[in-house]
Residue, then its C-alpha position, 0 to 999 in steps of 0.5 A: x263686837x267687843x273686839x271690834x270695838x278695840x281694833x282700828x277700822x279695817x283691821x284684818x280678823x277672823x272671828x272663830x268660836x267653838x260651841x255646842x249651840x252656834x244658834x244666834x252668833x252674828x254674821x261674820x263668826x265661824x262657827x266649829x263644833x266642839x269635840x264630843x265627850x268633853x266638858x267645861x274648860x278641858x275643850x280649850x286642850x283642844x284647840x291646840x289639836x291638829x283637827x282644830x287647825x288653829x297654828x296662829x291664834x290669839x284666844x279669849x275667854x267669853x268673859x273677858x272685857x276688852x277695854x283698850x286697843x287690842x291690835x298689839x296683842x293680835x300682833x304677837x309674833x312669838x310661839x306661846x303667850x300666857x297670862x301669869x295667874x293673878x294669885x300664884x306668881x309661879x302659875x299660869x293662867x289660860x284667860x287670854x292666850x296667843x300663840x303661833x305654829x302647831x302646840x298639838x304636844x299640849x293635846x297629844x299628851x293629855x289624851x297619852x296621860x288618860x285624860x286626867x281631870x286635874x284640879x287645877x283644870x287646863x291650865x294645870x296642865x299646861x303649867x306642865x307641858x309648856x316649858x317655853x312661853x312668854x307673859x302677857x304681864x311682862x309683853x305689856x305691863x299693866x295691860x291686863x287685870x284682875x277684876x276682882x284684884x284690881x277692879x272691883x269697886x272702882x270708877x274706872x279700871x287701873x291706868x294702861x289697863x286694856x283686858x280685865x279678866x274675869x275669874x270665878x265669881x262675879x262674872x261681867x253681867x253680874x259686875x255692877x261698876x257703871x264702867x261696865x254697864x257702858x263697856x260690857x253690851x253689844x255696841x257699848x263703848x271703851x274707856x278713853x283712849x288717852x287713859x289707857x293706852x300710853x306705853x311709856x311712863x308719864x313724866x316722859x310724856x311730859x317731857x316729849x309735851x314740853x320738847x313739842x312745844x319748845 
């Protein structure tokens, strides 16, 4: 619904969710199982696997809150995209990914490497094995925040912000901005667009206003 809610009308998607329990998703959703014996954050290694058949994708974890227009994140034409981790500035964080053509690599060398439980979870390992991608921050500055760094307590998130990413506690539902509670609710709304989707700095559109009414 979220998604939905941040794509023009019309615009072509398919919805994919992999769960152990596809009780109760909405009409319109794929349903897959989830392979057997893993737990937590470790399926998402799986779905870089050639039985997921996911070669074009753009992910989302299931509290991640869309708060702007989403349809040039859908549009990434590159091979792997990745969120810079908002504490590690050399690490990676796997919250929102895209990628286009087959990454088996990613699961096929973790099942070589025995399935190693990492501390830092998937996104650990993807920090090893993935040497070329691209990140979000640097594709579309400003576009995604930390709730907890740049969020919390606020009365509304920062300017150009469309993606706020949760991470650790609280999660969405425990988040008690009223933003929030207007956003974060099957057919809830989404920030003015005026205030969050300009792609250039503001004085220059100052200056395309002033050109116009010249």
């Amino acid at each position: 619904d979220s998604v939905r809610r941040n794509l023009p009308d019309g615009f072509p998607v398919r919805f994919v969710c992999f769960t152990d329990d596809p009780s109760g998703v909405d009409d319109g959703i794929e349903c897959r199982a989830l392979p057997p014996g893993l737990i937590g954050w470790w399926n998402k290694l799986w779905l870089f696997s050639e039985d997921a058949g996911l070669e074009r994708a753009l992910y989302l974890d299931l509290d991640t809150v869309l708060v702007g227009e989403i349809d040039s994140l859908i549009a990434y034409k590159g091979s792997f995209a990745i969120l810079r981790d908002f504490y590690r500035h050399d690490g990676l964080q796997s919250s929102v990914m895209a990628w286009n053509g087959s990454h088996s690599y990613i699961w096929e060398k973790w099942l070589e490497a025995g399935k190693p439980i990492l501390p830092g979870g998937d996104q650990e390992w993807i920090e090893r094995v993935v040497t070329e991608y691209d990140l979000w921050q640097d594709i579309h500055p400003r576009a995604f925040v930390s709730y907890k760094l740049h969020c919390q307590g606020r009365k509304v998130p920062p300017k150009g912000a469309r993606v706020v990413v949760f991470h650790g506690i609280p999660r969405p539902h425990e988040a008690f901005e009223e933003w929030m509670y207007a956003i974060w609710k099957e057919g809830g709304g989404t920030l003015d667009g005026a205030d969050v989707t300009w792609n250039v700095e503001t004085s220059e559109v100052v200056n395309n206003i002033r050109f116009a009414c010249q």
